[in-house]
Structures are given as C-alpha cells and as structure tokens.
C-alpha positions in Angstrom: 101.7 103.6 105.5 104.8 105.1 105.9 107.2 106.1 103.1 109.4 103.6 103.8 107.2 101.0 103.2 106.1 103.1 99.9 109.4 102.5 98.8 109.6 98.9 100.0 106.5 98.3 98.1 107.4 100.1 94.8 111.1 98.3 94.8 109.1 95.2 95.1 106.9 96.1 92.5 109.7 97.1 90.1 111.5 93.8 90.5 108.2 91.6 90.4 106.5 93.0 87.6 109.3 92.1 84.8 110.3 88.9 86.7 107.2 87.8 86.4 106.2 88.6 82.6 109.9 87.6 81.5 109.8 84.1 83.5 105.9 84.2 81.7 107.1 85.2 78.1 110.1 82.6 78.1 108.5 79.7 77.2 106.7 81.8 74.8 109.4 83.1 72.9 111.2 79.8 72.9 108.4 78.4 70.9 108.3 81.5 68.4 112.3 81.1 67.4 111.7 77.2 67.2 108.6 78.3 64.3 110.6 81.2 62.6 113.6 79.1 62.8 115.8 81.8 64.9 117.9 79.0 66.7 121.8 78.9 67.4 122.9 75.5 65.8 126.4 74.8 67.5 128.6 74.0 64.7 132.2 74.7 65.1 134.4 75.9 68.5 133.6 79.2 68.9 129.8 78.3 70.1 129.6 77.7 74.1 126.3 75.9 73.5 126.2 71.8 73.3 122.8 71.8 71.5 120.9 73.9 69.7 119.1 77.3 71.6 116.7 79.8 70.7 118.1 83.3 70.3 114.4 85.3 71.1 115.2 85.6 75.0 115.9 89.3 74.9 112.3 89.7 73.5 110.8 88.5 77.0 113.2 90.9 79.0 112.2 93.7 76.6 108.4 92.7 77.0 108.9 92.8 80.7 110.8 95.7 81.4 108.8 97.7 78.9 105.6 96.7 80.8 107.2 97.5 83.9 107.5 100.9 83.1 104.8 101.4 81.6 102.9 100.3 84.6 105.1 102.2 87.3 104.0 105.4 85.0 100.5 104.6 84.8 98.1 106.8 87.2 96.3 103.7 88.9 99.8 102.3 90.0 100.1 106.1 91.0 97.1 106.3 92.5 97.9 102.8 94.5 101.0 103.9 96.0 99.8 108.2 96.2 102.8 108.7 94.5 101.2 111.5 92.6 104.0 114.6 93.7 105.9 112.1 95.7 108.3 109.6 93.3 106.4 110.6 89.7 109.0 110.4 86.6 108.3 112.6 84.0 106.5 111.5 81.0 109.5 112.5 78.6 111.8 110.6 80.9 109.8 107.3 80.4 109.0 107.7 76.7 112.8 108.0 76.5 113.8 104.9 78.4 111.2 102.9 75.9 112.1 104.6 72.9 115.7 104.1 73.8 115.2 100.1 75.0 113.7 100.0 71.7 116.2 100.7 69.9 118.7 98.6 71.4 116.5 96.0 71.5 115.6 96.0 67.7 119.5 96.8 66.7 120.5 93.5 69.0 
C-alpha cells in the first residue's frame, strides 16, 4: 500500500467514523430532548423554526467527533494503517482537542 492510499484511507476514515455515529446518535438524541423536555417551542418572531425542535443535536456531533478521535488515536487503528512513526498525534494533543470540545460543548 502506498502512502497515498494511507492517506486516502485515513481521510476516509476520519470523515466516516463521525458521520456515521452522528447520523446514528440523531435519532437518539431527538428522543432524549423530547423526555427531558429540551425542545425549542416557536413562540414569537425571532424563532426561524415553524414547529417545535429538539435542541440535543450538538450532543451526537460531540459523541461522534469525540469517538473519532479517540479511535484515530487508538493503537489498533494505528496498527491497521502502520501509522506507528508515520501520522501519530501526540497523546497531549488529543487529550487537548477532547478536553477542549468538552468544554465548548458543555458551555453551548
């Protein structure tokens, strides 16, 4: 394999993996802010919305992205690709980008 098609396969990989749990966790979510009641009513002018909408979507893009990297960190999706000196991101760096997703995500 050469190291284009590394690449090729670890862009894939990086796009599928959160698309995948996102368009998975949607549904999911959707039914969580229906039970705990998080839904944008539209009730005056400033809403864009016609009918009511659940306000947990960020929670599957978080879940996803989150996974992603975690995965793309992991030593068997390392060890898939024999990325071990090749494209490896340094522990600190990912702990970093989850700590710092976290945060946004729990701030809104």
């Amino acid at each position: 394999m050469t190291e284009i098609e590394i690449l090729r396969l670890i862009t894939v990989g990086c796009i599928a993996i959160p698309l995948v749990v996102t368009l998975a966790l949607t549904p999911v979510s959707m039914r969580v802010a229906g039970r705990i009641g998080a839904i944008d009513i539209p009730k005056d002018e400033r809403r864009m919305h016609n009918r009511p909408v659940p306000c947990f979507g960020g929670m599957a893009i978080f879940a996803g992205v989150i996974l992603a990297l975690a995965l793309i960190q992991s030593d068997f999706f390392q060890g898939i690709f024999l990325l071990k000196n090749y494209a490896r991101i340094g522990e600190g760096d990912i702990v970093g980008l989850i700590l710092g997703g976290t945060v946004v995500f729990v701030a809104g």
